[in-house]
MMTF fields as JSON, N, C-alpha, C and O atoms, coordinates in Angstrom:
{
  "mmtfVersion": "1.0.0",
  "mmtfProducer": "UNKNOWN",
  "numBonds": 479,
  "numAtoms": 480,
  "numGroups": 120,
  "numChains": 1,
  "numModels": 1,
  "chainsPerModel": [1],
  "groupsPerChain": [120],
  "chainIdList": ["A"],
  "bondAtomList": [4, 2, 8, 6, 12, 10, 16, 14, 20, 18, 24, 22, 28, 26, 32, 30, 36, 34, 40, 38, 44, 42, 48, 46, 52, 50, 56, 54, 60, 58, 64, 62, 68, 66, 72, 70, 76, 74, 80, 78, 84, 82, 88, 86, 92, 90, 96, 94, 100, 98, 104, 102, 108, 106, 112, 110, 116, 114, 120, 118, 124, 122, 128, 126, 132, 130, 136, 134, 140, 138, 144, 142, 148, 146, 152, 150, 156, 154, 160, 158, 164, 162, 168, 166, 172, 170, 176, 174, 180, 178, 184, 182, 188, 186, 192, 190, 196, 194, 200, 198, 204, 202, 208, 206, 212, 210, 216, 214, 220, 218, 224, 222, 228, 226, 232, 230, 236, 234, 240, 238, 244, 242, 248, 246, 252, 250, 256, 254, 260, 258, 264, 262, 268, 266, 272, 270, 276, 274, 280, 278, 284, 282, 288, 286, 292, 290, 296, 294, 300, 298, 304, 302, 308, 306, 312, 310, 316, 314, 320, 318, 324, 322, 328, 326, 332, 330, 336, 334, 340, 338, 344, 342, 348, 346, 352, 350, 356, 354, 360, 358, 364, 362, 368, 366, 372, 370, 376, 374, 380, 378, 384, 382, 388, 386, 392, 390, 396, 394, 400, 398, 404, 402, 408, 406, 412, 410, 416, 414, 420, 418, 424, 422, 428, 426, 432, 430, 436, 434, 440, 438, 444, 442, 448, 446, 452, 450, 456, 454, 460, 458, 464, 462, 468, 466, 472, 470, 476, 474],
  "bondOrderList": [1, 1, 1, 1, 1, 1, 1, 1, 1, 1, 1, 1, 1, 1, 1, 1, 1, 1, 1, 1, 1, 1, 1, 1, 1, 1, 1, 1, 1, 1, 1, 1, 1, 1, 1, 1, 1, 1, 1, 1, 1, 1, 1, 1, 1, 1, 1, 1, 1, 1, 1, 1, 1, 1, 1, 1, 1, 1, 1, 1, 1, 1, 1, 1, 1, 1, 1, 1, 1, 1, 1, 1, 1, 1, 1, 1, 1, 1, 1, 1, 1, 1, 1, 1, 1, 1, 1, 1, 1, 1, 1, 1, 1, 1, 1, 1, 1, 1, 1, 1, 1, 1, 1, 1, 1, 1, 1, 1, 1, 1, 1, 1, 1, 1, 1, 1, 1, 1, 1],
  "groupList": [{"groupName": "UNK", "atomNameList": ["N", "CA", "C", "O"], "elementList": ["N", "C", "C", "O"], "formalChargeList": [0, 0, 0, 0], "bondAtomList": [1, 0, 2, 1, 3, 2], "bondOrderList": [1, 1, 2], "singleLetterCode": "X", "chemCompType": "L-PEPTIDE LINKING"}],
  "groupTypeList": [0, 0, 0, 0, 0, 0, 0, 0, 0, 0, 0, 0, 0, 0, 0, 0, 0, 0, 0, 0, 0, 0, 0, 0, 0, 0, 0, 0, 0, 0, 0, 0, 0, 0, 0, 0, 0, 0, 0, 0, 0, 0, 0, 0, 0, 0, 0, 0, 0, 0, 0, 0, 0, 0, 0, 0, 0, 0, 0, 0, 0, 0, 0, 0, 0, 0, 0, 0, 0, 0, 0, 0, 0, 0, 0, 0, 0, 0, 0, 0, 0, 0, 0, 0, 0, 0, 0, 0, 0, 0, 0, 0, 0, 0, 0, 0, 0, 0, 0, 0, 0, 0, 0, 0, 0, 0, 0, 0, 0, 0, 0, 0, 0, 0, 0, 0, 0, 0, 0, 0],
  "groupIdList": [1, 2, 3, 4, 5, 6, 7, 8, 9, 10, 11, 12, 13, 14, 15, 16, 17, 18, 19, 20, 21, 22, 23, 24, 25, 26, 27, 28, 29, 30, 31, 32, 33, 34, 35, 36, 37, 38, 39, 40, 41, 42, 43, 44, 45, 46, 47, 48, 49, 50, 51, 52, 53, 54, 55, 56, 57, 58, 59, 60, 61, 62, 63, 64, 65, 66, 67, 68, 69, 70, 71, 72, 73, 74, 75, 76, 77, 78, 79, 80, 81, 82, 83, 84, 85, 86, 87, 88, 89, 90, 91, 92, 93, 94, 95, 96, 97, 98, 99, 100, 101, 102, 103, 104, 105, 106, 107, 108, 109, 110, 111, 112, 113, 114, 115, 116, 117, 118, 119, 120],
  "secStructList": [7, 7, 7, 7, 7, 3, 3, 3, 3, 3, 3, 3, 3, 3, 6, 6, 3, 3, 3, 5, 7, 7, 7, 2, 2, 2, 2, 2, 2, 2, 2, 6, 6, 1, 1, 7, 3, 3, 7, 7, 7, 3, 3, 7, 4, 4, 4, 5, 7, 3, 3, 3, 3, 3, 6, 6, 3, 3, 3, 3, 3, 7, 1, 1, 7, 3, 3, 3, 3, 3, 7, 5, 6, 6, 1, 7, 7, 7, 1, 1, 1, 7, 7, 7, 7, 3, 3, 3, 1, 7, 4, 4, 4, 5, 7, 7, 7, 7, 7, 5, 7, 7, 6, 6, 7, 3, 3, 7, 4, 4, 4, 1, 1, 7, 7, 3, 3, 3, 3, 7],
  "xCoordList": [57.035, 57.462, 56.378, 55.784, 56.146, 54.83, 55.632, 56.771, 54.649, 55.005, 54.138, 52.922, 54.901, 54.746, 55.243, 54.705, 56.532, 57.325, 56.732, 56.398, 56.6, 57.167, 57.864, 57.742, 58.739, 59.764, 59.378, 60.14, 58.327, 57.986, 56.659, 56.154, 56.264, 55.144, 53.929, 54.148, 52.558, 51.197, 49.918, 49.622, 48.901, 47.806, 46.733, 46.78, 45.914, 44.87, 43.737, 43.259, 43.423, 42.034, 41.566, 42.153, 39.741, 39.317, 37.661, 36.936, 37.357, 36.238, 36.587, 35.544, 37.505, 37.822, 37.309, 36.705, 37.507, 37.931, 38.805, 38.787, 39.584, 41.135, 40.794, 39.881, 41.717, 41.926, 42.268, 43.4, 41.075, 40.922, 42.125, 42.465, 42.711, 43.511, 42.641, 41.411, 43.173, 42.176, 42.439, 43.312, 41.201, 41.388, 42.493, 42.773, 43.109, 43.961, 42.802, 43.152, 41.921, 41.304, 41.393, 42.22, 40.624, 40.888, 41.765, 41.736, 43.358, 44.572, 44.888, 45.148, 44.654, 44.903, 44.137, 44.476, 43.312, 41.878, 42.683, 42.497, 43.605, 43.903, 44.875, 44.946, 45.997, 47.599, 47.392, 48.177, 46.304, 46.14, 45.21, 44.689, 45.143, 43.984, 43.052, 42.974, 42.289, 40.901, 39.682, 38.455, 40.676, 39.613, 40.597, 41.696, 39.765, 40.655, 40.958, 42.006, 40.457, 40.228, 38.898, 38.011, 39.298, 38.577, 38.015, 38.612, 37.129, 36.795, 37.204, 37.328, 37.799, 37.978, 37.114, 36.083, 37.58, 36.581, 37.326, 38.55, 36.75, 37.002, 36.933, 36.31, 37.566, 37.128, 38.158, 38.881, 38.079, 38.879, 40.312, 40.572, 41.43, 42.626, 43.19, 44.207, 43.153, 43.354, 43.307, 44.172, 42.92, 42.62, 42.714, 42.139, 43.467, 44.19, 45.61, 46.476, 45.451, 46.437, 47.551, 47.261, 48.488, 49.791, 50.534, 50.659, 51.075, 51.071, 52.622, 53.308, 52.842, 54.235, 53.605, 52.655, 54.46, 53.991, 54.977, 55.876, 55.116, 56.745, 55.599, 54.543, 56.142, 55.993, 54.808, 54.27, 54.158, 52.528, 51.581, 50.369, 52.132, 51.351, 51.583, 52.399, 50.675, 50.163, 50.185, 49.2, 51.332, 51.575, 51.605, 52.309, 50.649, 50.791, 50.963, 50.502, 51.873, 52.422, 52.019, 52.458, 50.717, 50.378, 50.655, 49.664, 52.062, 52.725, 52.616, 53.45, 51.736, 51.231, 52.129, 53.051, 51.324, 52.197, 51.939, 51.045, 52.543, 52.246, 51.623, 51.609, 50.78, 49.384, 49.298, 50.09, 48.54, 48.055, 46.9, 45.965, 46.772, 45.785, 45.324, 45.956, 43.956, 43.902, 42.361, 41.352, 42.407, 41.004, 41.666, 42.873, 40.482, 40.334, 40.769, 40.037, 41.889, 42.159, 41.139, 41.245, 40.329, 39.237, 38.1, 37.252, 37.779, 36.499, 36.468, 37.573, 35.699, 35.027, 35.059, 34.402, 36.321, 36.21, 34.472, 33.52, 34.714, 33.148, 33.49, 34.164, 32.785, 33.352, 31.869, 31.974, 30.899, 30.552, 30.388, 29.906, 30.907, 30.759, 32.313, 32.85, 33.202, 34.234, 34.221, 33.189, 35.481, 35.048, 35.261, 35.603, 35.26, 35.688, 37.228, 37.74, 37.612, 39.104, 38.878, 37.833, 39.771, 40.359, 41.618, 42.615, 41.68, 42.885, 42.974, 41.857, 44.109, 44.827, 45.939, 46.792, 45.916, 47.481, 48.28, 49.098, 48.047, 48.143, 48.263, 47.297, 49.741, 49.744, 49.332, 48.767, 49.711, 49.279, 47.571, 47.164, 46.762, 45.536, 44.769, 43.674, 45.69, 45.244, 46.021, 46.97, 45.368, 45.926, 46.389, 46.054, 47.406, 48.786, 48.089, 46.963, 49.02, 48.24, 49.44, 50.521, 49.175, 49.914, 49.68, 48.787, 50.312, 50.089, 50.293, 50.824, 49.852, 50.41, 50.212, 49.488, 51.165, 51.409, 52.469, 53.18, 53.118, 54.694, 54.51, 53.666, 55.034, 55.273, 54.242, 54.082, 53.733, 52.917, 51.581, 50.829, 51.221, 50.212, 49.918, 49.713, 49.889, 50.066, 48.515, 47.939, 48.181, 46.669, 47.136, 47.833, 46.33, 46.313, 45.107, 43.94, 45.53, 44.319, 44.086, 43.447, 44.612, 43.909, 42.731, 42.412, 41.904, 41.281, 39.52, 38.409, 39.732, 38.529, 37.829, 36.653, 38.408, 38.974, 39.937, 40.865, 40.351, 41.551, 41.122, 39.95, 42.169, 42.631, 43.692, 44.833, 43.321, 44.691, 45.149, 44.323, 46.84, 47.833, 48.858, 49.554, 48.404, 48.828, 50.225, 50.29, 51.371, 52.245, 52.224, 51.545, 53.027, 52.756, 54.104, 54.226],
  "yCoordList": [-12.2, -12.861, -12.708, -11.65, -14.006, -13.671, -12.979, -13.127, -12.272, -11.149, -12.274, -12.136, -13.387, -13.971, -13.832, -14.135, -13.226, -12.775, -11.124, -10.651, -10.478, -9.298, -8.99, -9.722, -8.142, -8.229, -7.044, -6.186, -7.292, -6.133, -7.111, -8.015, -6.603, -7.077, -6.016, -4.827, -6.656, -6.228, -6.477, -7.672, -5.569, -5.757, -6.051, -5.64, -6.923, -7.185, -6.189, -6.041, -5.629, -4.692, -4.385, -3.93, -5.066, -4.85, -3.63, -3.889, -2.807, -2.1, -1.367, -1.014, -1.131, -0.398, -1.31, -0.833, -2.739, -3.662, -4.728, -5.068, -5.094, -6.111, -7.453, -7.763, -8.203, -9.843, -9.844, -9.416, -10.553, -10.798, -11.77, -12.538, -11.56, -12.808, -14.275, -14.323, -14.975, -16.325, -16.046, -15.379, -16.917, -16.894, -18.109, -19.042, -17.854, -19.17, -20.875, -22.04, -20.509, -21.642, -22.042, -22.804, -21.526, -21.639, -22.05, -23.234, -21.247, -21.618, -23.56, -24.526, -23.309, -24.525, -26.028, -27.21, -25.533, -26.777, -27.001, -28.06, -25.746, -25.857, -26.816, -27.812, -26.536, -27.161, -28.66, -29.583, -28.73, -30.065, -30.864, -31.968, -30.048, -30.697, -31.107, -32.241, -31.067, -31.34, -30.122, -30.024, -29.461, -28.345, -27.976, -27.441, -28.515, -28.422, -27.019, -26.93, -26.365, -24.824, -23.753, -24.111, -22.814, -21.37, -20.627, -20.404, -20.337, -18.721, -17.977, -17.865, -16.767, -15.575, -14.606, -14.546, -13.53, -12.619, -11.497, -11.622, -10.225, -9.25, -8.429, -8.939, -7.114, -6.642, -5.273, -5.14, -4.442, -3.428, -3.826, -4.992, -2.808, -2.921, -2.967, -3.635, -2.623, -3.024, -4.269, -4.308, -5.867, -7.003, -7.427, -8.499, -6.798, -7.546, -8.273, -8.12, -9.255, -10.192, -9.408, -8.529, -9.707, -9.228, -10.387, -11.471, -10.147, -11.106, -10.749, -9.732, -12.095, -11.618, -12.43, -13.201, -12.068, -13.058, -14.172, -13.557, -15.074, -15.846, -17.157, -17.637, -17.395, -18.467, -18.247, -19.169, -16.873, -17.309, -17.5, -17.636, -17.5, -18.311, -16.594, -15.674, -16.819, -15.36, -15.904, -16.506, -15.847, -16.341, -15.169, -14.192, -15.811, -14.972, -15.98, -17.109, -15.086, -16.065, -15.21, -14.088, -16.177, -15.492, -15.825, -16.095, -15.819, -16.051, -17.732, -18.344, -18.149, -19.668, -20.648, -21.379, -20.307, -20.925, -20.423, -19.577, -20.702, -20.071, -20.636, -21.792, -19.583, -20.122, -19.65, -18.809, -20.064, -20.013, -19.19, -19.501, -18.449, -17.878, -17.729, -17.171, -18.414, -18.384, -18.676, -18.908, -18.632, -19.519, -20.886, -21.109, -21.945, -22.902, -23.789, -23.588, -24.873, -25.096, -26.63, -27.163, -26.901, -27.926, -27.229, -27.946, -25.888, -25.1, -24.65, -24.214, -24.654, -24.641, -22.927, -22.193, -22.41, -21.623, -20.791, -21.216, -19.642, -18.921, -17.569, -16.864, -17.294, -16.274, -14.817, -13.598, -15.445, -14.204, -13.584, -12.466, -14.538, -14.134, -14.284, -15.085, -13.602, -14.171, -15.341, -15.673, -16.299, -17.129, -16.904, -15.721, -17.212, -16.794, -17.548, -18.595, -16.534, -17.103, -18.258, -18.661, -18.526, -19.435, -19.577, -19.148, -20.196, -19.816, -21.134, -21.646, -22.114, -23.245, -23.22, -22.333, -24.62, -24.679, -25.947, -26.531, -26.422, -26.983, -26.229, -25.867, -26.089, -25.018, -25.503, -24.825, -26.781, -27.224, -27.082, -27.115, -26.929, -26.573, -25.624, -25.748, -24.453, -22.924, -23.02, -23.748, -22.138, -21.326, -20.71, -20.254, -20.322, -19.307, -18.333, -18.392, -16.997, -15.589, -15.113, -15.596, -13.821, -12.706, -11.365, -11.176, -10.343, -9.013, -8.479, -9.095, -7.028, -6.144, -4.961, -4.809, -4.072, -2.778, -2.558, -3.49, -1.656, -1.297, -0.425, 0.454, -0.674, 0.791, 0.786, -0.127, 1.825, 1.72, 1.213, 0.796, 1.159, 0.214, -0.742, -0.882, -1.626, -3.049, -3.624, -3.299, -4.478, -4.743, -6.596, -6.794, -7.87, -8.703, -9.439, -9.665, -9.638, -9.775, -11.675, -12.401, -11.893, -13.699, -14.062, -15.179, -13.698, -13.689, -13.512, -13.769, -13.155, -12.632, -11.435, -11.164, -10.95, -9.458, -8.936, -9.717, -7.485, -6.75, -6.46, -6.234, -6.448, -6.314, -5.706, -6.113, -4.504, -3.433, -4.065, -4.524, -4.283, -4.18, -2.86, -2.042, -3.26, -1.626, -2.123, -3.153, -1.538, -2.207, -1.845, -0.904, -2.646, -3.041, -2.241, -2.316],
  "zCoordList": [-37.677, -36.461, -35.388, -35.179, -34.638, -33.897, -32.584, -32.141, -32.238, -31.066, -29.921, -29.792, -29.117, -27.731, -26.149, -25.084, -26.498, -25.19, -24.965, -26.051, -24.18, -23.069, -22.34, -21.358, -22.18, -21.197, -19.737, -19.291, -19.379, -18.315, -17.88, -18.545, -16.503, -16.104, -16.496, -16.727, -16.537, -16.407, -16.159, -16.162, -15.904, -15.766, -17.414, -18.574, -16.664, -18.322, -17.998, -16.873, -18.927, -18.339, -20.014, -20.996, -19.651, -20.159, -20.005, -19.045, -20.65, -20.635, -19.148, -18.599, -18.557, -16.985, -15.968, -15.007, -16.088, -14.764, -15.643, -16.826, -14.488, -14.594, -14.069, -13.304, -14.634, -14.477, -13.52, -13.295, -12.007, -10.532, -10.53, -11.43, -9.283, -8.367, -8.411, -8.379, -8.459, -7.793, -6.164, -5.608, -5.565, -4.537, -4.166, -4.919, -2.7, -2.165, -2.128, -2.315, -1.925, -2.295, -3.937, -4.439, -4.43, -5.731, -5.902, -6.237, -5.771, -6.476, -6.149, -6.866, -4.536, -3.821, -4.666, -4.614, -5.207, -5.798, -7.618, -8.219, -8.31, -9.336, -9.104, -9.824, -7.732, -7.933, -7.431, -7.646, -6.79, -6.283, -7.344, -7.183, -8.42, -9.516, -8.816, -9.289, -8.062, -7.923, -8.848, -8.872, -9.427, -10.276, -11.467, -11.322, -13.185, -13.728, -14.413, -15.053, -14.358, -14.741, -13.451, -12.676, -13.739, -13.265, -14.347, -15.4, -14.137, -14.719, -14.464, -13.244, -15.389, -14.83, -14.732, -15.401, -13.642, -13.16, -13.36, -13.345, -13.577, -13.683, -12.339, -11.407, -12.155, -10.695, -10.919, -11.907, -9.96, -9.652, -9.532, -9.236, -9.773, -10.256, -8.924, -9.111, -7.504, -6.524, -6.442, -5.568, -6.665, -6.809, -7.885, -8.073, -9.068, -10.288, -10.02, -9.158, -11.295, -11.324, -12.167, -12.979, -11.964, -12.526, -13.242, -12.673, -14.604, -15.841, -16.133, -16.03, -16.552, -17.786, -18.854, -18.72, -20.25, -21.345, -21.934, -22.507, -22.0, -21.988, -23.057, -22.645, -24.198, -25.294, -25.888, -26.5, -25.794, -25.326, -24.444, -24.607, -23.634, -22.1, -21.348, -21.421, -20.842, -19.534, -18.574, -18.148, -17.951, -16.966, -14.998, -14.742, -14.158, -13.224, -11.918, -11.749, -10.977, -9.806, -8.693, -8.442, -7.761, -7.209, -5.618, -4.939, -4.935, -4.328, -3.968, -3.301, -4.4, -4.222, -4.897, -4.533, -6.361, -7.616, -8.65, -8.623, -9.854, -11.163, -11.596, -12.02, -11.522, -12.981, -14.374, -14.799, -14.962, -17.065, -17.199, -16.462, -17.777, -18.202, -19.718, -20.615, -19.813, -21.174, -21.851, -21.186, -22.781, -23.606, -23.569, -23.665, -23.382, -23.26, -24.42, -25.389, -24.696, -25.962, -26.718, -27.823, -25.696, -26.323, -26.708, -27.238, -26.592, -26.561, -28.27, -28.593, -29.161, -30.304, -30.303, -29.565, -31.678, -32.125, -32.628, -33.282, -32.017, -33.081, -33.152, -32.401, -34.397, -34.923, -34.225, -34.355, -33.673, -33.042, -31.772, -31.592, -30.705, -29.419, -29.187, -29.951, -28.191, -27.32, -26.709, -26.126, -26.716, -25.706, -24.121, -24.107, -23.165, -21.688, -21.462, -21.861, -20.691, -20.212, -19.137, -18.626, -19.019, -17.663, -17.097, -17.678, -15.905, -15.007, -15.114, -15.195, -15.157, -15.115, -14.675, -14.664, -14.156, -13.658, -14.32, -13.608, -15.773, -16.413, -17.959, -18.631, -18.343, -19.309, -20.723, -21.581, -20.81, -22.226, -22.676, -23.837, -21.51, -21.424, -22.142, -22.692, -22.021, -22.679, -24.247, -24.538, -25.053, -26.313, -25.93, -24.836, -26.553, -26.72, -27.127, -27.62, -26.847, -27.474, -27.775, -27.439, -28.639, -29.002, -28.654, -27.827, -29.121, -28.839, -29.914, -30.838, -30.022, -31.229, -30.322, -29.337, -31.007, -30.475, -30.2, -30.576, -29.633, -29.484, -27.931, -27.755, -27.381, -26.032, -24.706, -23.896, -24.74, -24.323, -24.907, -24.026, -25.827, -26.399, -27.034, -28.24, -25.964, -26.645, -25.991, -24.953, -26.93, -26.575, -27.339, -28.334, -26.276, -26.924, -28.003, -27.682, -28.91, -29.917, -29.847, -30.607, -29.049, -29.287, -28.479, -28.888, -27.53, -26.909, -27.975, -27.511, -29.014, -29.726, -29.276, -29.519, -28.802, -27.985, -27.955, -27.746, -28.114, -27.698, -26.586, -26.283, -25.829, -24.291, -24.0, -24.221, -23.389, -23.156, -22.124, -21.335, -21.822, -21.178, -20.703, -21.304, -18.758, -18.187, -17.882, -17.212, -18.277, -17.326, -15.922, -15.51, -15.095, -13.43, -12.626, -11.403]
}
């Protein structure tokens, strides 16, 4: 059974920095589509985004609106680099992910990376 839901909130942190907030600009340029994706940035856990996981989708609401977080689903699988995330506000946009782990350690493996999850 694929493991897609969580029932608790969290932080993404990889190598000891976390998945940045967008800025209100930013968010503002996603919901109004004039920008169809973001990069994500990494940064100190003071200025991390806070996630739930619901179908697949990493979803974070950053008092603005809810956004997607994800790998890009037109971007060309490879098997030796990661690809980079992105922030959307268009969910059909991103790949779905999973998790494995139980408890406190749950790390998501779709990214072409494991990525520990702190809960929030």
């Amino acid at each position: 059974m694929a493991k897609t839901n969580l029932n608790h909130r969290f932080l993404i942190e990889h190598n000891g920095q976390f998945v940045s907030n967008l800025s209100d600009t930013e968010t503002a340029n996603l919901t109004a589509n004039r920008e169809e994706k973001y990069p994500v940035n990494m940064g100190d856990r003071d200025h991390a985004a806070v996630f739930t996981l619901q179908n697949g989708l990493l979803l974070s609401n950053n008092d603005v609106t809810l956004l997607v977080l994800g790998r890009w689903i037109q971007e060309e699988s490879t098997t030796f680099n990661p690809l980079p995330m992105y922030w959307a506000s268009q969910f059909d946009k991103v790949k779905s992910v999973q998790y494995m782990g139980n408890g406190d350690d749950v790390q998501l493996e779709s990214f072409g990376m494991l990525v520990a999850l702190i809960k929030h």
